[in-house]
N, C-alpha and C positions, 0 to 999 in steps of 0.2 A: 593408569589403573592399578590396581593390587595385584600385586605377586601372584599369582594363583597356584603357581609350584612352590610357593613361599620358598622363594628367595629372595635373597637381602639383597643382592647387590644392586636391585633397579631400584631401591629406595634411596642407597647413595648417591647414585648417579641423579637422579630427580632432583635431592636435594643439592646438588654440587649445579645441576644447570640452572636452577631457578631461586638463586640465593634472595629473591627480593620477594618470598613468601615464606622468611626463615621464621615465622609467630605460628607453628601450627599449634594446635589445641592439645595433640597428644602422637605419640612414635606408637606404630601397632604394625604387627607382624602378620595380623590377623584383618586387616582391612583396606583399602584402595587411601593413599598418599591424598591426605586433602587439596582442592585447588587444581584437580585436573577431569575438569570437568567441559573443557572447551569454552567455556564463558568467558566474555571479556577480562585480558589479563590473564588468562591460566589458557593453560597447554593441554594435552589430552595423555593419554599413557602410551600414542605410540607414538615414542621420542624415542632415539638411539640407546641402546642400551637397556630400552625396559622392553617397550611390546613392535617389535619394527616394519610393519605392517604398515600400511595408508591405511589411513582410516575410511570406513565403510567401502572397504575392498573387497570382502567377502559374501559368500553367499547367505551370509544370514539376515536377520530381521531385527531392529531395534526398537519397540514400541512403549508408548507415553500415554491412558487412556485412562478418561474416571474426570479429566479439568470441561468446567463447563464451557459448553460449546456456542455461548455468549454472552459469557462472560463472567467474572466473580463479582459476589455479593458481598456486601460488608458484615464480616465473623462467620460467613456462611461455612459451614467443611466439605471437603468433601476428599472420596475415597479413591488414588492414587494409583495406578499399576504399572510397574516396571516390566517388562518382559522381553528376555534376548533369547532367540531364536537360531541355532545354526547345528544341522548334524553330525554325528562323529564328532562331537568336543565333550572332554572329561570336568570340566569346572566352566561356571559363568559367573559375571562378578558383575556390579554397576555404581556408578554415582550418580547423584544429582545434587542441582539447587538450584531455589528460585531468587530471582534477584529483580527490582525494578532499572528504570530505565537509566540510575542512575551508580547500578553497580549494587547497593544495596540490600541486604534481606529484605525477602517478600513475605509477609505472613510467618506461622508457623507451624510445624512438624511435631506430627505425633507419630510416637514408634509404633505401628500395631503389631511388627514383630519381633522383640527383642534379639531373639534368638539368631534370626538372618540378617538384620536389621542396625548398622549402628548409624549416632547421631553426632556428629562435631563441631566444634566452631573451629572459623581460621579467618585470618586479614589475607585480605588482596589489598594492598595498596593501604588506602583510610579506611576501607570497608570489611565491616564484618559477617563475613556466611555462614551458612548452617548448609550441612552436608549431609545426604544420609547417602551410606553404603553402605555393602554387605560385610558380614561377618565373614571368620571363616566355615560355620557352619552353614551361612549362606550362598559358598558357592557350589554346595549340591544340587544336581538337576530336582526341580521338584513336578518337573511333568515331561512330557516326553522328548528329548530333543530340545532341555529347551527351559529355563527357570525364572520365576516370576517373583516379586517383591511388592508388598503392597503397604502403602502408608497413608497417611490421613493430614491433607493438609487445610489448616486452616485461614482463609484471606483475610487482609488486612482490616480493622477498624474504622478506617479512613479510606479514602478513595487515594491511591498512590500512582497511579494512572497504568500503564501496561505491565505486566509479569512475564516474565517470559522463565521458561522454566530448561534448563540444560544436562542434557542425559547423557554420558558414556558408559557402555557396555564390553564389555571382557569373555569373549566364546575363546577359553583358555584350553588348550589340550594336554594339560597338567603333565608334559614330561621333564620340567625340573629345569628348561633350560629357557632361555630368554630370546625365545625366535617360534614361531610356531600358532600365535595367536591373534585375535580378530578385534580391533577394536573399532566399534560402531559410537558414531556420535550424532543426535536428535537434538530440536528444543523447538519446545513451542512457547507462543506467546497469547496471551488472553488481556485482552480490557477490562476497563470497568465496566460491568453491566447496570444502568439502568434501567430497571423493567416499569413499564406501567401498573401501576397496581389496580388489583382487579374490583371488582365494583360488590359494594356493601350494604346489605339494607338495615335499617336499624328502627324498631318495632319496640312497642311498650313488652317486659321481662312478667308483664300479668295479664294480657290480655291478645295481644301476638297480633293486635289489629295495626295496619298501618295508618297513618296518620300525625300529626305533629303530637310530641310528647314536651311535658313539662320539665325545670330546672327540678335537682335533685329524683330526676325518676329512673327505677331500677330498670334498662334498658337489656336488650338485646340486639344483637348484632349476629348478620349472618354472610356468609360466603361460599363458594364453592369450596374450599380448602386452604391449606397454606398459609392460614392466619398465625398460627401455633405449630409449632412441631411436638407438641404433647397436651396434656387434658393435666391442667393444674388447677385448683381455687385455694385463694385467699385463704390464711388460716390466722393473720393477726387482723387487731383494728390498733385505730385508724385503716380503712382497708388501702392496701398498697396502689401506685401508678403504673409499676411495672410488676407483672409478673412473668416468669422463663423470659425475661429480655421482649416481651409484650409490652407494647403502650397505644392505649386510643387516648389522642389527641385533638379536642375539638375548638374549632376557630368562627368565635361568635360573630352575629352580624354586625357587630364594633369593632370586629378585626383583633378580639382578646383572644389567646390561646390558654389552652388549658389543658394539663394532663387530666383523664378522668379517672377514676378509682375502680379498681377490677374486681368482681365477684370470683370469675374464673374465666380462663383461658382454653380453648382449645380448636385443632384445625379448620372447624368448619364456624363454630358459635363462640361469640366473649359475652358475657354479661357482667356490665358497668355498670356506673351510677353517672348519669348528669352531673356532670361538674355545678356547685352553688356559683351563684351572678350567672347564668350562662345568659345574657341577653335576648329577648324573643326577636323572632325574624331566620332566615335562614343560617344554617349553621354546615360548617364543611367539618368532617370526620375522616381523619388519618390513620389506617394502623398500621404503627412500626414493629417489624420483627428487630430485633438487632441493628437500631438504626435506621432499617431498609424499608419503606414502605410497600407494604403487600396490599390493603386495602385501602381504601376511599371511598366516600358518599356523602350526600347531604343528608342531611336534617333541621326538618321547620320545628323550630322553636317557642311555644306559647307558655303565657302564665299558670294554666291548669290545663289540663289532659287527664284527667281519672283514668284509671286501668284496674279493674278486679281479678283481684288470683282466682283460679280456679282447682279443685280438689286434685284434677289431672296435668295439673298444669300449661293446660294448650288454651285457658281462656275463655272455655264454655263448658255448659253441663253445669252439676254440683259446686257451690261456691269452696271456698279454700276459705273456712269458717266457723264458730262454734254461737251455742247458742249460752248465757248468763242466767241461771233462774237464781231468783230472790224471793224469797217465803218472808210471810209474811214478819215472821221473827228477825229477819236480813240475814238470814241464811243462804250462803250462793253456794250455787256448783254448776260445775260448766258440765256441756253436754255437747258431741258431736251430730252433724246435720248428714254424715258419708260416714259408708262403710265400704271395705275392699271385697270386691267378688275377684275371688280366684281365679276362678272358671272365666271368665272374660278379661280379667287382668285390668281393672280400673275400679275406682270409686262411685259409688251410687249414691245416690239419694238416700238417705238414711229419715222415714216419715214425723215429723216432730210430735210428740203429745203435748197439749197445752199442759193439760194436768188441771187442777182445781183454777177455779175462778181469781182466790186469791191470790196466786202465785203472777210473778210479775216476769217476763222473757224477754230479753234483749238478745238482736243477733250484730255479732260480734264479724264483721268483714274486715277482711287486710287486701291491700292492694296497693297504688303508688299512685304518683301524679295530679293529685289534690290538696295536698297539705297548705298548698299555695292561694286554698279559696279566699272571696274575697271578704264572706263573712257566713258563722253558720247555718242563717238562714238562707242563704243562698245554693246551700246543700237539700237535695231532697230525695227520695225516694218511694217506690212503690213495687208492693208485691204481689203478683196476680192480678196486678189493676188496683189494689189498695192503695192508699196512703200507708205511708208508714214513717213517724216523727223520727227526724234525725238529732239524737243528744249529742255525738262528739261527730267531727270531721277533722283529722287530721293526722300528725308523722305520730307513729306509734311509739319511737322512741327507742328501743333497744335495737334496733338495726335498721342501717343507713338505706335511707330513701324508702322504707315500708312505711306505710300511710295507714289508718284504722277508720271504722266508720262504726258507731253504733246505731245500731236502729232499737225503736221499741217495736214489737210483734204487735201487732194488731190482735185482738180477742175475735176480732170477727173472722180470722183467717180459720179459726178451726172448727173441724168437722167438715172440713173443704175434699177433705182425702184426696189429694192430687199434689202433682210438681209442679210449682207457679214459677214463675217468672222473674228476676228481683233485677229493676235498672234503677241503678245510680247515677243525679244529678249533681253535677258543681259549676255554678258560675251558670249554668245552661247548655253545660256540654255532658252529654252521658258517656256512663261508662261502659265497658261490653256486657252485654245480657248473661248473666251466670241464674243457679235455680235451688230451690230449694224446697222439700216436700213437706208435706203436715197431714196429718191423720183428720 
């Protein structure tokens, strides 16, 4: 361990008895002699000459807390603590490092304290470790009886099989001389953890009904949590497969896999986009965090599934819509069907006026999961029980997986003064019931 009366002489003698770890990274006055951390191939600091004490002969306490308790994840991090424990001692000191089962570095180290906190490389044999130990402003007590260090380590990429992590500690009574001090030595070891990943339902992103969605349909996905360690969306196109190290992955009833394309991310909801070819039939859905898969669920697969936005976004109520007027000159201007009430914090109905006889009114729907009909008479509609001619059914074009519908208004709908009803048909499957008023 490091001097803690910084003296020099236990670093000579260290490096005079273990001449077969002569590559350290760096000589410091101010820190524990790398390679003596009791890990295979290395020694501890109480060796002749530096700290002469059996190791964990004392009354104090050496602790290791924050490694998960089954095990590490791949890139997961997590938050470290050193703490040596023993009263009446003027300096505490510690190292560590993790290493797999093959002597090797495990993962990686973040300093989160500079200050008390240093980092080093050094060979043991063919192999090279990272160290962290204390500075010498880190061997101040920073609570009572007793100083802690904390660092952040992050596990491996890959699955390298057991970690095992190795600690010596220094309860030093800073009288300047080379006898008098307590060295404690710990190490624990963790596996890989494979966890189950937790179960996912995945709903139309316009209409939130379950049921089988179509290829290219702007999806939602939902969990209890842990999907995401933050709330990101998309901000270029092509929209991205991975976003914050997120990926849904979906594996069609052809056994095709396919990354899907994210809206956004975050812990509990992702919204994607159906991968294009996704084959109908059942479909299994993976979400990788980092590699690691946190979620799974099925989803049935069909050629069209309609889904209509709604103003609110939850799928009912007031459409997520505008209405097209055209005078007789072909003058257009568009007109909303919803207005926001404050006071209850959502979107109403907002009453249409036809307006003159001459005037011609289209209502303009966006939604997902139809672009795939099979032709556009097979698209149909009706509002309040009306008919209502459908001229376009399909992807709207400026953004991935949004679908359009135009309707023409019906003349007979006005003067109805009420919120009617409006279901959309494709292929012979409807879409969720949304509404829309008229004067």
């Amino acid at each position: 361990m490091r001097v803690l009366k910084l003296s020099l002489i236990c670093t000579f003698v260290m490096l005079a008895a273990i001449g077969w770890h002569n590559q350290r990274a760096r000589a410091s006055s101010s820190g524990p002699p790398a390679s003596h951390t009791g890990a295979p191939s290395e020694p501890t600091c109480a060796i002749s000459g530096c700290h002469g004490f059996t190791t964990n002969d004392g009354p104090g306490t050496l602790t290791l807390t924050g490694l998960p308790e089954l095990g590490y994840a791949l890139n997961e991090q997590y938050d470290v603590t050193v703490t040596l424990t023993q009263a009446q001692r003027a300096l505490y000191g510690f190292e560590m490092t993790a290493i797999d089962a093959n002597g090797r570095a495990a993962g990686q180290w973040d300093n989160l304290e500079p200050r008390r906190i240093d980092l080093v490389n050094n060979r043991v044999g063919a192999n090279t470790r990272v160290y962290a130990g204390h500075t010498q402003a880190g061997t101040a007590p920073n609570g009572p009886n007793q100083s802690s260090w904390v660092l952040r380590w992050k596990a491996p990429a890959t699955n390298i099989g057991r970690v095992t992590f190795y600690v010596v500690g220094n309860a030093a009574n800073g009288n300047g001389a080379t006898s008098g001090d307590f060295i404690y030595t710990i190490n624990r070891s963790i596996p890989f953890f494979v966890a189950a990943p937790q179960a996912v339902a995945t709903v139309s992103a316009a209409s939130f009904a379950q049921g089988a969605l179509a290829g290219e349909t702007i999806a939602a996905l939902f969990a209890q949590g842990g999907l995401s360690l933050v709330t990101v969306a998309a901000t270029t196109t092509p929209l991205p497969t991975v976003l914050s190290g997120v990926t849904v992955r979906v594996k069609d009833a052809a056994n095709v896999e396919r990354d899907a394309r994210l809206f956004f991310v975050s812990p509990q909801q992702i919204n994607f986009l159906t991968p294009q070819g996704t084959s109908n039939g059942t479909a299994t859905i993976t979400v990788l965090r980092d590699n690691n898969p946190v979620g799974a669920g099925t989803l049935n697969i069909e050629t069209v599934a309609p889904g209509l936005f709604a103003a609110n976004a939850n799928g009912q109520g007031v459409a997520a819509a505008v209405v097209l007027r055209v005078k007789p000159d072909g003058t257009q201007s568009i007109e909303p069907i919803a207005r926001f009430n404050a006071a209850a914090n959502r979107n109403e109905a907002l009453p249409l006026d036809f307006g003159p006889e001459s005037d011609r009114l289209f209502l303009i729907l966006f939604g997902t999961g139809f672009r795939l009909r099979s032709a556009l008479g097979n698209v149909n509609c009706t509002i309040g029980g009306t008919n209502a001619a459908v001229d376009f059914a399909g992807a709207q074009g400026d953004l991935a997986g949004l679908d359009q519908a135009n309707i023409q208004l019906p003349r007979s709908l006005a003067g109805r003064n009420a919120t009617l009803d409006l279901i959309l048909r494709a292929d012979g499957k409807a879409a969720n019931t949304v509404q829309m008023a008229v004067k």
